[in-house]
C-alpha positions as CSV (number, residue, x, y, z in Angstrom):
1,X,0.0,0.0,0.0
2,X,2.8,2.7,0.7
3,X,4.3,1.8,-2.5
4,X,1.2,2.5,-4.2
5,X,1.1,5.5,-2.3
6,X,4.2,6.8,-3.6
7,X,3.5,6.2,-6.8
8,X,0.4,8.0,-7.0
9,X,2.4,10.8,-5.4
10,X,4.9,10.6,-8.3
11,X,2.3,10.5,-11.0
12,X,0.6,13.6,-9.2
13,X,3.4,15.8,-8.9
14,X,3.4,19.0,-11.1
15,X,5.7,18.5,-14.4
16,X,8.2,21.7,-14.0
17,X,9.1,23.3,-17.0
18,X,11.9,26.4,-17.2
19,X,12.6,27.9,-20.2
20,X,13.0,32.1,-23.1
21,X,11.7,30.9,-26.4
22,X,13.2,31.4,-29.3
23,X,12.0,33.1,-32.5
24,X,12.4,29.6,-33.9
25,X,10.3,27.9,-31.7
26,X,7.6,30.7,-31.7
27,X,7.6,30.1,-35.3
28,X,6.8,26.5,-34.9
29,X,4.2,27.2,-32.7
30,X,2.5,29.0,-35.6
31,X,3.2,27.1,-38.3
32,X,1.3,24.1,-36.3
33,X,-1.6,26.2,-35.2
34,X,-2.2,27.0,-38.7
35,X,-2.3,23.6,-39.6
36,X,-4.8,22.8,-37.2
37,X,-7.0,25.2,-37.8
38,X,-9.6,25.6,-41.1
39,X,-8.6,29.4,-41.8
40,X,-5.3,28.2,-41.5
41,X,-5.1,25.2,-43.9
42,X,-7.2,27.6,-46.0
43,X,-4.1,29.9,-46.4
44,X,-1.8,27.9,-47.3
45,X,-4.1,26.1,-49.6
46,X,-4.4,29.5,-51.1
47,X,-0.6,30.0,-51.3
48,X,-0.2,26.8,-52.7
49,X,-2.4,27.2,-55.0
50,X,-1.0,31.0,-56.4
51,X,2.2,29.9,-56.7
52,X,1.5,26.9,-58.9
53,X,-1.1,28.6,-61.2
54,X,1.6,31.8,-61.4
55,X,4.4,29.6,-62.2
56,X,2.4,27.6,-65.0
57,X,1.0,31.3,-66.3
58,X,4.4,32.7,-66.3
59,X,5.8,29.4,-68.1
60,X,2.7,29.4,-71.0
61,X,2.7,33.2,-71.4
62,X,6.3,33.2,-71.8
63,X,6.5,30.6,-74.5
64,X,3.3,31.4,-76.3
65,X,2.7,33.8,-79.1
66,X,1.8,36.7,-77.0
67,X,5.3,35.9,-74.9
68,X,6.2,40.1,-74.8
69,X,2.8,41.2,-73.6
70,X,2.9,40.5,-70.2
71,X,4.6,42.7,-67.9
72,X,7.1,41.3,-66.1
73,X,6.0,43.7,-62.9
74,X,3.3,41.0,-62.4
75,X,5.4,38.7,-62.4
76,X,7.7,40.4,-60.1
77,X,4.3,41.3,-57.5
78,X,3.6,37.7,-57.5
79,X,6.9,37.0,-56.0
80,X,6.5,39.3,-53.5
81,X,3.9,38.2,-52.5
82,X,4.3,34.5,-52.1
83,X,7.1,36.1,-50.2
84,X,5.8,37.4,-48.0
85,X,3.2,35.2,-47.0
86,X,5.7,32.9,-46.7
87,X,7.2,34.6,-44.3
88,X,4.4,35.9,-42.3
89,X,5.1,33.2,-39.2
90,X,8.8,34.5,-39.3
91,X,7.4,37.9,-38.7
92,X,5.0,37.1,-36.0
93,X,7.4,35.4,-34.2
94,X,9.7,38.2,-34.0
95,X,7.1,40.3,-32.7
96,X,6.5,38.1,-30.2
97,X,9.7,37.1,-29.5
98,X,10.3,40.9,-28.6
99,X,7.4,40.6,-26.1
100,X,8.4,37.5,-24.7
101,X,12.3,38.8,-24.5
102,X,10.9,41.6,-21.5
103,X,9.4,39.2,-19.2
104,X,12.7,37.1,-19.1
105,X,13.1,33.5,-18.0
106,X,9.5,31.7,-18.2
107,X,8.9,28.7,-15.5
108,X,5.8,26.7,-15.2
109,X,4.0,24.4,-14.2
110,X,1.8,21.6,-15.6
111,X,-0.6,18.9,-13.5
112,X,-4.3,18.1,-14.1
113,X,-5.7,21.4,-12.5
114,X,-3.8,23.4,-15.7
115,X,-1.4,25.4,-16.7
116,X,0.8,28.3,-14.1
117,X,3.3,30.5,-15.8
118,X,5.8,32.7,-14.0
119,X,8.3,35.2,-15.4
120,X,9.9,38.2,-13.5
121,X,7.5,40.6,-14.3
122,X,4.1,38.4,-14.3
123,X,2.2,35.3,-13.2
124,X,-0.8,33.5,-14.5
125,X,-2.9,30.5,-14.5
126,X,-4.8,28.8,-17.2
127,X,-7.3,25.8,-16.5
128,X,-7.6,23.6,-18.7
129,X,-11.4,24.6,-19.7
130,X,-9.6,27.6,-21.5
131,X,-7.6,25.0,-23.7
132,X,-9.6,22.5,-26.1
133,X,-6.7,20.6,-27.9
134,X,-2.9,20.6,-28.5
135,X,-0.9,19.9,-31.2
136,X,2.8,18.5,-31.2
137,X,5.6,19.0,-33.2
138,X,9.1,17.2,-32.6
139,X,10.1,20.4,-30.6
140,X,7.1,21.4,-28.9
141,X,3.6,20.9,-27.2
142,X,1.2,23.8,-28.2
143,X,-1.9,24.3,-26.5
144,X,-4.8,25.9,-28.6
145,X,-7.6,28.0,-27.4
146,X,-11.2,26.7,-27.8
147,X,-12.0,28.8,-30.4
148,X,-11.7,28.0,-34.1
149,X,-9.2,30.1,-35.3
150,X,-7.2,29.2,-31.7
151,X,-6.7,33.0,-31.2
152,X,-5.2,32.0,-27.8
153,X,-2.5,29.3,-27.6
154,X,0.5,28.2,-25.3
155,X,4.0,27.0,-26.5
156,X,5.6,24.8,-23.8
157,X,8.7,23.3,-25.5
158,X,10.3,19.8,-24.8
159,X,13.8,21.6,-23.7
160,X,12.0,23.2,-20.9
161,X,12.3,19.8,-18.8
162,X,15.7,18.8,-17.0
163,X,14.7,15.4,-17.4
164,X,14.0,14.0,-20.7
165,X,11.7,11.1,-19.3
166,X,9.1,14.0,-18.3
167,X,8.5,14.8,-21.8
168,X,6.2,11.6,-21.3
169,X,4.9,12.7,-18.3
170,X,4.1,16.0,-20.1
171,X,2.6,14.4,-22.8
172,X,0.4,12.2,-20.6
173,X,-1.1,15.3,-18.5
174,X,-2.2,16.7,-21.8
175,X,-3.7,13.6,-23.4
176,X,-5.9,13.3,-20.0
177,X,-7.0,17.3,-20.3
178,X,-7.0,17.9,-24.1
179,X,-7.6,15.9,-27.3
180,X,-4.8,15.8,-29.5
181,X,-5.4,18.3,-32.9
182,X,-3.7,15.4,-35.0
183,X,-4.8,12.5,-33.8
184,X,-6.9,11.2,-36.6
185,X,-3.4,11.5,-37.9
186,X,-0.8,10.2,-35.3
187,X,1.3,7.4,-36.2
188,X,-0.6,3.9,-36.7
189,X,-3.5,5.2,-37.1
190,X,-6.3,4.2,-40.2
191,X,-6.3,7.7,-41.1
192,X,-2.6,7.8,-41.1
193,X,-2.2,4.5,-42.6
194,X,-4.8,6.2,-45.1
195,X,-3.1,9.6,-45.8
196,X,0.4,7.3,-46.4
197,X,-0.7,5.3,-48.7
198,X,-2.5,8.3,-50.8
199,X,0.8,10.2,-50.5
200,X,3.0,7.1,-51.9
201,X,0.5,6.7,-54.6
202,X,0.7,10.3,-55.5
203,X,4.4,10.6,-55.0
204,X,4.8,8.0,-58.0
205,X,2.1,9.1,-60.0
206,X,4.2,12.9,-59.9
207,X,7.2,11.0,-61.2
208,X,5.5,9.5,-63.7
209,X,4.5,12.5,-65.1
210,X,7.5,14.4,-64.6
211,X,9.0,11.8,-66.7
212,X,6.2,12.1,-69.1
213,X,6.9,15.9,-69.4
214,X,10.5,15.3,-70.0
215,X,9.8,12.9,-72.7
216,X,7.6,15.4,-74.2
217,X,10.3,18.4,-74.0
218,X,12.8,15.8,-75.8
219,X,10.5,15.1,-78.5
220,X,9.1,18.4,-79.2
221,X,12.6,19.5,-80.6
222,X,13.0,16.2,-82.4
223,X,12.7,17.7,-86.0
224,X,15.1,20.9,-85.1
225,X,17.6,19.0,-83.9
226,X,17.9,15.9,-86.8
227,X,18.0,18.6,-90.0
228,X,19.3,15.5,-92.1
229,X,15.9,13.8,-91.6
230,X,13.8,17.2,-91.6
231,X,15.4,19.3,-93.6
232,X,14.9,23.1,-94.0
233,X,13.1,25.9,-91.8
234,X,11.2,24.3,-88.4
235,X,8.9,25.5,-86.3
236,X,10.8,27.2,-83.2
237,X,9.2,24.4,-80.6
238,X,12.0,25.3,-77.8
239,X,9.9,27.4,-76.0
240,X,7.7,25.1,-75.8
241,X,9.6,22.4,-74.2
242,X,11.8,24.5,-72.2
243,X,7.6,25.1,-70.1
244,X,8.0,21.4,-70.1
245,X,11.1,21.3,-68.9
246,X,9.8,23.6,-65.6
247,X,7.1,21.7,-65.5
248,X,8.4,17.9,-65.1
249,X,10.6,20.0,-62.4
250,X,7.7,21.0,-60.6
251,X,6.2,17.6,-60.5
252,X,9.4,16.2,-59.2
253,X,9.9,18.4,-56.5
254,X,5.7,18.0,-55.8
255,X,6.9,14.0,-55.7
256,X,9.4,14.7,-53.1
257,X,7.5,17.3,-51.2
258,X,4.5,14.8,-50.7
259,X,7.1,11.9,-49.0
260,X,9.3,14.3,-47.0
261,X,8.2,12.9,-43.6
262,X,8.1,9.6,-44.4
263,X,12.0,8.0,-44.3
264,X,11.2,4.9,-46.0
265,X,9.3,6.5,-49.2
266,X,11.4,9.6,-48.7
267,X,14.4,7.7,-49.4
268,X,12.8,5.8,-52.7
269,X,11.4,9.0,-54.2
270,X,14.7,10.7,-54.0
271,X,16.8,7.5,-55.7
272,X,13.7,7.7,-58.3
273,X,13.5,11.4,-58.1
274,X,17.3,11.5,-59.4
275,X,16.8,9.1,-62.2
276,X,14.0,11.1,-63.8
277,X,15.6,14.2,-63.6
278,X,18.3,12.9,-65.7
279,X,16.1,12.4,-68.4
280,X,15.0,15.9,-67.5
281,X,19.1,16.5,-68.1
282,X,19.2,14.8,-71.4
283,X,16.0,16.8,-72.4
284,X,17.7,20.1,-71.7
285,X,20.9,19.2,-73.1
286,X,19.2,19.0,-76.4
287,X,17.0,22.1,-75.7
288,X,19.9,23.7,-74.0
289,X,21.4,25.1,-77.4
290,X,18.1,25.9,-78.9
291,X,16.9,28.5,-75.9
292,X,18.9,32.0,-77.4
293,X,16.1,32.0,-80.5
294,X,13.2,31.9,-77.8
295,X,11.6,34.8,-79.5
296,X,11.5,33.5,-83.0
297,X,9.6,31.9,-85.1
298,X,12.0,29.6,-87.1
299,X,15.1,27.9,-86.2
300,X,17.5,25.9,-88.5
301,X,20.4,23.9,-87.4
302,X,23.6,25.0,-89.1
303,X,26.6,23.1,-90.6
304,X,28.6,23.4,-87.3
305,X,25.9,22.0,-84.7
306,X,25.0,26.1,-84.1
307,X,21.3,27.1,-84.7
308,X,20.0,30.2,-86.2
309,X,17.3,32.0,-85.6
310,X,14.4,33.3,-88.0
311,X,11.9,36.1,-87.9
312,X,9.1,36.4,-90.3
């Protein structure tokens, strides 16, 4: 009976936490908010989505007929601002990094009654009724209001123990108080099981067609580059296949993008990824020579393995 005593004792005692976050970590902390959250996943849905349709604009209207009419300040305000929402977590962190950096060392303190903060300058509670989930990252546990856009949330990072072992303890408090933001997606899980499978299937299926576009680039050029089988004037197709080109690049890197948390598949898309990019390498090095008569109509290939350009 004393023993189990004492190990209720142990399994009741606060978990102490001591830690200044870091601009990095505040970053995190945002970063996985915004994946837990609809407005969130919304924006970056958004931002996925603008710099993909940009990029294959960009590519068309530069190799289409009506290459010179767009104005390359568009171009240049898409950037900017891809850049900038990119960015935007950075930002917010530093500003509250800055905040943060005036109150000094943070301590705490977390049990089943909630959450009690201390810095030099201010102390404060939170029970748990304030909190509705958490999400973690490898770094940290973040707390998220019970709101929908989790205006209100709490970074509590796995440095802040002195003993590694109560990063379970940690971990165990919260899964009693709060329901975990990704658990239809933690390891082992159907969903996860689910979402690996789709992301293997659509890793390949990006390869495939990256491969596909790099086939495409090689052939479009076919008749430009063999003047002894068609000879004469051809149609300047280099254009063209230099969108491919940027294209079956795209799809590689989408390959790789969709696998990067998973080692196992992360390691075969990469040995795959490499092997279709050097067809991608064999496309360009026939394109390669081709690209200085972008804006013309008709290319020839001369005597010397040079091409020259035509404008009619």
């Amino acid at each position: 009976m004393a023993e189990g005593r004492e190990t209720d004792a142990v399994a009741e005692r606060p978990v102490e936490l001591a830690y200044r976050p870091t601009v990095g970590e505040l970053a995190s902390a945002l970063r996985a908010r915004a994946r837990s959250t609809g407005v969130g996943r919304f924006q970056r849905g958004a931002l996925v989505w603008t710099v993909a349709v940009s990029t294959v604009g960009a590519l068309l209207s530069a190799a289409g007929s009506g290459r010179h009419g767009t104005r390359w300040e568009l171009y240049v305000g898409v950037v900017v601002f891809v850049a900038f929402m990119t960015a935007v977590p950075w930002l917010q962190a530093r500003r509250l990094h800055r905040l943060a950096e005036r109150q000094g060392d943070i301590r705490g303190t977390v049990d089943d009654t909630g959450v009690r903060i201390t810095t030099a300058h201010s102390s404060g509670s939170h029970d748990w009724h304030l909190y509705s989930r958490y999400v973690e990252t490898p770094e940290l546990f973040v707390l998220l209001s019970a709101d929908k856009s989790a205006v209100g949330f709490v970074v509590l990072p796995k440095r802040a123990v002195a003993d590694p072992e109560e990063v379970d303890r940690l971990r165990a408090v919260l899964d009693r108080r709060l329901v975990r933001a990704d658990a239809a997606g933690a390891p082992g899980s159907p969903r996860s099981r689910g979402a690996a499978v789709g992301r293997g299937a659509g890793s390949v299926g990006l390869l495939l067609l990256g491969l596909l576009l790099f086939f495409f680039a090689f052939a479009a050029v076919q008749q430009a580059a063999h003047p002894d089988r068609f000879p004469g004037l051809q149609n300047n197709t280099a254009p063209i296949s230099a969108v491919m080109l940027g294209l079956g690049t795209l799809a590689v890197a989408g390959a790789w993008w969709l696998v990067r948390r998973m080692t196992a598949m992360r390691t075969v898309t990469a040995v795959l990824a490499v092997l279709v990019l050097l067809a991608g390498g064999a496309a360009l090095y026939r394109v390669g020579p081709m690209l200085h008569c972008w804006g013309s109509d008709r290319i020839a290939r001369g005597s010397e393995g040079t091409y020259v350009c035509y404008d009619f």
